[in-house]
GUPAVEX-85452 format. One line per field, with one value per residue (C-alpha): residue number from 1; x, y, z. Coordinates in steps of 0.2 Angstrom, whole numbers. Layout:
N
seq <- (NUM:...)
xx <- (X:...)
yy <- (Y:...)
zz <- (Z:...)
This chain:
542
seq <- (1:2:3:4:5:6:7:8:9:10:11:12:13:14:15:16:17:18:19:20:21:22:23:24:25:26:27:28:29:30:31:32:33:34:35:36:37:38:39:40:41:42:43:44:45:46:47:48:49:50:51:52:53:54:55:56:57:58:59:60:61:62:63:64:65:66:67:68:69:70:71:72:73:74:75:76:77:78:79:80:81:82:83:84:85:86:87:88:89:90:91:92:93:94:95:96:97:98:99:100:101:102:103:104:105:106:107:108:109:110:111:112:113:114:115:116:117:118:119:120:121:122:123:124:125:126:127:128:129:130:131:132:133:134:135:136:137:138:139:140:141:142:143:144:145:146:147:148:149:150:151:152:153:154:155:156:157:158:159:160:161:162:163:164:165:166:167:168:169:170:171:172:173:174:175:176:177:178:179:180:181:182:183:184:185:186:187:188:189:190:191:192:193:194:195:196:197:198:199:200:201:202:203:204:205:206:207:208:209:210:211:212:213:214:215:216:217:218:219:220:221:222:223:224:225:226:227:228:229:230:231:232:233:234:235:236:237:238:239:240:241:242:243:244:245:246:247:248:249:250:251:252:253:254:255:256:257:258:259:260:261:262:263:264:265:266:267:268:269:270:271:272:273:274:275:276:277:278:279:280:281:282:283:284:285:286:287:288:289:290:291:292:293:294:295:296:297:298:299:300:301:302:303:304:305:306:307:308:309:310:311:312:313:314:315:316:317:318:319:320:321:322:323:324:325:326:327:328:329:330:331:332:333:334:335:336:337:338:339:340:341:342:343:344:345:346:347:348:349:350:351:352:353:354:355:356:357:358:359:360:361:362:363:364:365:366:367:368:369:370:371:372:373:374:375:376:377:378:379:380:381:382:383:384:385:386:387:388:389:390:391:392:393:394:395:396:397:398:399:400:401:402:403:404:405:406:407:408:409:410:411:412:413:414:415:416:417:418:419:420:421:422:423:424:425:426:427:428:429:430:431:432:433:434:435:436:437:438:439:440:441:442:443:444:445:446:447:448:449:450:451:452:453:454:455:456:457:458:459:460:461:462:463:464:465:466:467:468:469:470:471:472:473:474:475:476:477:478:479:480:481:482:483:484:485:486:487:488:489:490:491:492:493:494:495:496:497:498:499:500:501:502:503:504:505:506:507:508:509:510:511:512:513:514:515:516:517:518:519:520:521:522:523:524:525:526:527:528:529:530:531:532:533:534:535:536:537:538:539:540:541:542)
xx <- (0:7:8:-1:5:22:24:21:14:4:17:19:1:-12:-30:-46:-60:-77:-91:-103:-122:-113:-104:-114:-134:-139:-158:-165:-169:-155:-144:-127:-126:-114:-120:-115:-97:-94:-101:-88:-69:-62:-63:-53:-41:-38:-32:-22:-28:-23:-37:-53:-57:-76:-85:-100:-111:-117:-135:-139:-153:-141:-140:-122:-122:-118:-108:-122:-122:-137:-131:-111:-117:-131:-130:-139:-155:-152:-134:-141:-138:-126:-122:-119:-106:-98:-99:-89:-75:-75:-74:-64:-51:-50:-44:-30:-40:-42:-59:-52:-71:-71:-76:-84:-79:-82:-98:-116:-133:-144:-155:-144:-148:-137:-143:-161:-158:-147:-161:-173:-164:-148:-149:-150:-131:-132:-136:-114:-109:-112:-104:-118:-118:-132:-140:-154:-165:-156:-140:-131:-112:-103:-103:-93:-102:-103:-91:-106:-114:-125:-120:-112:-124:-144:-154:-164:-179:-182:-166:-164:-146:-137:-129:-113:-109:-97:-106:-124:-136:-140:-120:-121:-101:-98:-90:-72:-69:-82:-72:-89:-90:-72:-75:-92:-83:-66:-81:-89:-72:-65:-85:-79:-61:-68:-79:-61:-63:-40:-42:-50:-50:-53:-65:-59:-50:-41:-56:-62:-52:-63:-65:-78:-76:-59:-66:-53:-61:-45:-29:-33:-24:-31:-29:-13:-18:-34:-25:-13:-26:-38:-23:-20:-36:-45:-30:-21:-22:-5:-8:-22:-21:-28:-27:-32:-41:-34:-36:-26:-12:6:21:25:9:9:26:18:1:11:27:36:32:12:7:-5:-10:-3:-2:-11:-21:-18:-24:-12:-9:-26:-28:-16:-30:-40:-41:-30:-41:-56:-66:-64:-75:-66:-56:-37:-25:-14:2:14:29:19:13:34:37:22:25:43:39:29:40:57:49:39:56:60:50:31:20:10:-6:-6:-20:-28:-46:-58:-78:-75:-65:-70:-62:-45:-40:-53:-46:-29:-27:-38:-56:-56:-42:-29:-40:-31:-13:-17:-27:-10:2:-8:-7:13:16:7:13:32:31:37:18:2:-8:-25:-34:-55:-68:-67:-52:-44:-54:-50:-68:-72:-83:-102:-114:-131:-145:-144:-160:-150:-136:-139:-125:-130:-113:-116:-134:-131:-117:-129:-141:-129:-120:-137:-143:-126:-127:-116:-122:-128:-118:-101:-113:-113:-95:-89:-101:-95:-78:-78:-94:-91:-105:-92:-85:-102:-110:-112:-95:-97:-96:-101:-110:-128:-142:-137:-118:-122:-124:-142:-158:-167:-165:-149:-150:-138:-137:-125:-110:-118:-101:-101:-106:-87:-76:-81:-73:-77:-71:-54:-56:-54:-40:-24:-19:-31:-27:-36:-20:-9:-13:-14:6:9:2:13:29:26:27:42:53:60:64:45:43:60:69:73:65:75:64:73:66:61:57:50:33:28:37:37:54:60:71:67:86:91:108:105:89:86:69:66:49:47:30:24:10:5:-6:9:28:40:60:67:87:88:102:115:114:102:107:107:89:76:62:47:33:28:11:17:28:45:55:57:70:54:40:23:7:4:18:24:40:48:66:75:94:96:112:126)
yy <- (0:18:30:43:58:56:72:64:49:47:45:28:25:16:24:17:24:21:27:25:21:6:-4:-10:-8:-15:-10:-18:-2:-5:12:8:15:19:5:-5:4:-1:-19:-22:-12:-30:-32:-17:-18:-38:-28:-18:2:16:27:28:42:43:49:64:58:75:79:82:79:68:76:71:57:68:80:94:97:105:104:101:98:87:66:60:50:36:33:35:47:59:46:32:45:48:28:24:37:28:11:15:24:9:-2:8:16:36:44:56:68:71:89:99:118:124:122:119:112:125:117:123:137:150:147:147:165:171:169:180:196:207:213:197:197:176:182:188:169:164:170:181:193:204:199:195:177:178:184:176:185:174:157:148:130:120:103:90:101:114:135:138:150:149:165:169:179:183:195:196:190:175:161:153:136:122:107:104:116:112:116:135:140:149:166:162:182:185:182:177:163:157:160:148:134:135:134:120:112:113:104:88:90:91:76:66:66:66:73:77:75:93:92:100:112:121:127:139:155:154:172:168:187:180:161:155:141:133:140:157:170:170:149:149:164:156:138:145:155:138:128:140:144:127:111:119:102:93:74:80:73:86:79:89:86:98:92:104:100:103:97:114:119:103:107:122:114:99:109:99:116:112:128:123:104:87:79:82:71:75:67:67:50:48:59:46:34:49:53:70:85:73:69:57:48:45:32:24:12:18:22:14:23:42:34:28:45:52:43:48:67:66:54:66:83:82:69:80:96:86:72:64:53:37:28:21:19:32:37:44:32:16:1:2:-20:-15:-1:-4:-24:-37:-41:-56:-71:-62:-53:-58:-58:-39:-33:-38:-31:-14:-15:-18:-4:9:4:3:22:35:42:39:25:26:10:10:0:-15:-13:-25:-40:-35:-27:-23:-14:-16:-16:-8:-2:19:15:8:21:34:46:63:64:48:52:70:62:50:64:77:64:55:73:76:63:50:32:24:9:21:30:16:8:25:24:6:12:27:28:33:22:7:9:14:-4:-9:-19:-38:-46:-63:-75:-74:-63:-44:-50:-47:-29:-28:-38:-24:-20:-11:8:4:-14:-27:-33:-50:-57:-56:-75:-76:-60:-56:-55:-68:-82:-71:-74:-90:-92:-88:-83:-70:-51:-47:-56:-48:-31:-35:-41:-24:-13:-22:-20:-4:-2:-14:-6:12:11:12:32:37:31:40:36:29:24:6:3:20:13:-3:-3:-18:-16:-6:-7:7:5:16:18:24:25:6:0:-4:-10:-17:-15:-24:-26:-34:-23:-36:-52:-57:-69:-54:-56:-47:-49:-45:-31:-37:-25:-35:-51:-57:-48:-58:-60:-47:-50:-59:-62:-79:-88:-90:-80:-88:-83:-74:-64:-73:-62:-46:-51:-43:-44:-36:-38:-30:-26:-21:-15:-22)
zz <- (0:-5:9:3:16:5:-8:-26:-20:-35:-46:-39:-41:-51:-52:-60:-69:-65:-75:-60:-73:-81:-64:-54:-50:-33:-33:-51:-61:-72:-67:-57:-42:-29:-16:-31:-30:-12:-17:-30:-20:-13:-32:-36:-20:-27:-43:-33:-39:-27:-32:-40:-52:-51:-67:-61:-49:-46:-49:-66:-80:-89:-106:-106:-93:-80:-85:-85:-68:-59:-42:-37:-20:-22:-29:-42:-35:-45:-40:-20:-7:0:15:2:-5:12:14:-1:3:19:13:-1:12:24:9:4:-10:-14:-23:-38:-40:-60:-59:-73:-71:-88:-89:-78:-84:-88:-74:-62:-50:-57:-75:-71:-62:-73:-91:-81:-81:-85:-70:-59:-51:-57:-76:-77:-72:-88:-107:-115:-129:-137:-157:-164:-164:-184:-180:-169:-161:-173:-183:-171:-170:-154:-151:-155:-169:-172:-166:-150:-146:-139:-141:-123:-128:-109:-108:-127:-129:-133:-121:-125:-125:-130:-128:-129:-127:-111:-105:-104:-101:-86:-87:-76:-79:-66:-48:-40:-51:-44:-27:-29:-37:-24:-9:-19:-19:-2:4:-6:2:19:16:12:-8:-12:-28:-45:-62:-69:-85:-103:-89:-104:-109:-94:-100:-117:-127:-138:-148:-154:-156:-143:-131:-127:-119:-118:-112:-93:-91:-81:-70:-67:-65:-52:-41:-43:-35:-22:-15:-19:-18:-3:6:4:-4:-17:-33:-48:-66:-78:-96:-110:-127:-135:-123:-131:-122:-118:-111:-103:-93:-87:-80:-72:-66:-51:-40:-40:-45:-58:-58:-55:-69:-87:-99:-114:-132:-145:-148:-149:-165:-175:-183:-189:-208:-210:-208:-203:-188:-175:-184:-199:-194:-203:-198:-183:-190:-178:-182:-178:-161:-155:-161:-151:-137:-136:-136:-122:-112:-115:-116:-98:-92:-74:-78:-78:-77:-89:-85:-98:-103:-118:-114:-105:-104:-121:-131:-142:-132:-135:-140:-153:-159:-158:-154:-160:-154:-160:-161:-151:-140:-122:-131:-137:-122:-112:-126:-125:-105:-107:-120:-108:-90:-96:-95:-82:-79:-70:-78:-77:-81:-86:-80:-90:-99:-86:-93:-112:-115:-132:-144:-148:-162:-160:-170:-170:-158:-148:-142:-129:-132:-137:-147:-157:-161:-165:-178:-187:-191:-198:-209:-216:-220:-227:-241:-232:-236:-218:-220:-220:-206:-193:-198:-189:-177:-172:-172:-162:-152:-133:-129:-134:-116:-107:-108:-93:-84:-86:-70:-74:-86:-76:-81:-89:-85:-67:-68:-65:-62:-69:-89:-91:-97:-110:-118:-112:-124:-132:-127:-109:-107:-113:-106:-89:-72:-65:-78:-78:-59:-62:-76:-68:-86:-89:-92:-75:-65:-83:-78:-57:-60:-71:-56:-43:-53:-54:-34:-34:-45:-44:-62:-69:-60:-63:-78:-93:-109:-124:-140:-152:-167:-170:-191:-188:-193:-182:-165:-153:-140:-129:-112:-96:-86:-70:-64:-54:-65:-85:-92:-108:-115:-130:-140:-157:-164:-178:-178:-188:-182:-181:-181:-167:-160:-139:-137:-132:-118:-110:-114:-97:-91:-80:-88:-79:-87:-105:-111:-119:-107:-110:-127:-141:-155:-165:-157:-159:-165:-152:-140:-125:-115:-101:-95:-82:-75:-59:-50:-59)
């Protein structure tokens, strides 16, 4: 177990995601719940994760699954009560485990307080929260068009102006230029702190300094102004993880948010590597092949350029991602070997890795009818391209690619009834092929990437090597393997990774002729590496 009153423990540490509506139900109406969250942490301390990062359980409409928030102080009745929230702090404390709030601060829900106050009048002190600017119903401020579709600004007949927003209508952006609006959000913060939430995931956080009259939304000029004072008047608690989401995050930028001084925030998500297997100047949606060569390349930007002066979070699969062994692996024949080959890639390198529901028992992709899928993302999709002209077919083949539904079906705990999520009927549908890939059969199979990824996180804790060694990329050309070494001055790691369903040729440096084996997915080397193999070796002092 870390100790967590150590500055920087969490760069030693393993978090999990939970997307709370898909984990566990324990009352039959087909919703997880946070009783369902307690039920399930002996599974998660088995695995060995210091931390969960909780997906929004605040109260909210659910437009966008919770992150529309109507009341930051308030759970959504459906995922229980506020005692059930103070319960799983508790519980999750006493096994060694710390809760990680996501927290939306760019936006609310336009059913919030402040939002339904501020739509009445100019005058009402709530109205200046939010990002408004005079028009007319036909002429909007500018053409600047929301993330999802459609215009970034709604007209408000009541006060005659337009509201600004990034996101779904629904997600009025608040206006971080008014100090009031700070102060309420730092007060907001410090009640979950006191409650003994250890940290938060900061939502599109790069976005909150937006200045829609010069069409910036994110990095604007105010961000690290209003990053620092956000650190120093909300995280004053020594210990508390902050991660921040900034998907325009450079390596640069990314130095500054995650400086070893703490003035801004822990550590940073960023997406770069997740842009690699989309068609140039397309959308996420218009998927190609991932070109291996631009993700070693990729990966060892980010790995040098943050090397003492920042910390990267690494992950492959999120809330908002299509499951990563079928998007990068392969769902199909060489699903376990590629779900572990994934896992060995990303947990070779010096960063937090953050691991999603699911993902730990190789989880993949589903197919559903456009009935079918509940994200407002997805469905907003399908009816601008269909208007557009696309054929439906080439519609759904993105959608089954890149839908963020893919990793909101609900987790597949066993072969029983609605893989033992719910007695009720599921809000989202269940993966067909849970009777197969669940957690309990990997329970049960020694060999099975739940124990894969339990032996990764526990060779993280044992050796110094994994937080601190310096990055070196091998292979840099090869269009099938991926190699690097991490070094310290008393520790080498070799990470060694066949991307291909194909028999590779590959040579040991000589460097590491001697290495212990630390972790393979096949057993023993042989003198070729078999379809999707992963190896990792290890010096210590010499």
């Amino acid at each position: 177990m870390l100790d967590k009153t150590k500055r920087g423990w969490w760069k030693s540490a393993v978090f999990y995601q939970i997307y709370p509506k898909s984990f566990q139900d324990t009352n039959g109406d087909g919703v997880g719940d946070l009783p369902g969250i307690v039920q399930r942490l002996d599974y998660l301390a088995e695995l060995g994760v210091d931390g969960i990062w909780l997906s929004p359980v605040y109260a909210s409409p659910q437009v966008d699954n919770g992150y529309d928030i109507s009341d930051y102080r308030a759970i959504w009745p459906p995922f229980g009560t506020m005692e059930d929230m103070e319960t799983l702090i508790r519980e999750a404390k006493r096994r060694g485990i710390s809760i990680i709030m996501d927290l939306v601060l760019n936006h609310t829900s336009d059913q919030h307080r402040w939002f339904r106050e501020a739509r009445k009048s100019r005058d009402d002190p709530y109205h200046d929260y939010y990002v408004w600017r005079d028009g007319t119903p036909d002429a909007p401020p500018n053409d600047m068009r929301a993330a999802w579709g459609g215009p970034a600004w709604e007209w408000v007949p009541e006060v005659g102006q337009f509201y600004f927003h990034q996101f779904a209508p629904q997600q009025p952006d608040l206006n971080w230029e008014n100090p009031a609006v700070r102060r309420e959000l730092y007060d907001m913060i410090r009640f979950w702190v006191d409650k003994g939430v250890e940290g938060f995931r900061l939502d599109v956080i790069d976005q909150i300094a937006k200045e829609p009259d010069t069409k910036i939304t994110a990095n604007g000029p105010r961000l690290h102004e209003f990053l620092e004072e956000l650190s120093r008047e909300a995280f004053r608690e020594e210990g508390l993880v902050t991660v921040g989401e900034a998907w325009g995050a450079d390596v640069e930028r990314a130095r500054r948010y995650s400086a070893p001084d703490g003035r801004e925030l822990s550590m940073v998500f960023q997406f770069q590597h997740m842009y690699l297997d989309q068609k140039a100047g397309g959308e996420k949606w218009d998927a190609i092949p991932l070109p291996l060569v631009e993700l070693k390349r990729c990966v060892e930007r980010w790995q040098t350029g943050l090397f003492g002066s920042g910390w990267n979070s690494l992950f492959l699969d999120n809330h908002d991602l299509p499951r990563i062994v079928s998007r990068w692996g392969d769902e199909g024949q060489y699903r376990v070997a590629s779900a572990k080959m994934l896992a060995t890639m990303l947990h070779g390198l010096q960063g937090t890795p953050y691991i999603y529901q699911g993902e730990e028992l190789g989880m993949t992709n589903i197919r559903l009818p456009i009935g079918g899928y509940a994200d407002v993302e997805t469905r907003n999709l399908y009816r601008d391209r269909i208007a557009a002209g696309y054929p439906e077919a080439e519609v759904m083949a993105s959608i089954y690619a890149r839908s963020r539904d893919n990793a909101r079906t609900p987790m597949q705990w066993s072969a029983e009834k609605n893989a033992g999520f719910s007695q009720g009927e599921p809000w989202l549908p269940v993966n067909p092929n849970y009777t197969e890939i669940n957690a309990r059969a990997e329970l049960a199979d020694p060999e099975s990437v739940f124990y894969y990824y339990q032996k990764l996180i526990a060779l993280r804790k044992r050796y110094p090597v994994f937080r601190d060694g310096a990055f070196s990329l091998l292979e840099a050309e090869s269009e099938k393997l991926f190699v690097y070494t991490r070094e310290t001055e008393d520790e080498r790691l070799l990470v060694v990774c066949n991307f291909t369903g194909e028999t590779v040729d590959w040579e040991r440096p000589q460097a590491f002729a001697g290495a212990e084996l630390l972790l393979s997915n096949y057993g023993a080397p042989l003198e070729k590496l078999r379809p999707y193999e992963a190896q990792m070796l290890y010096l210590g002092r010499p």
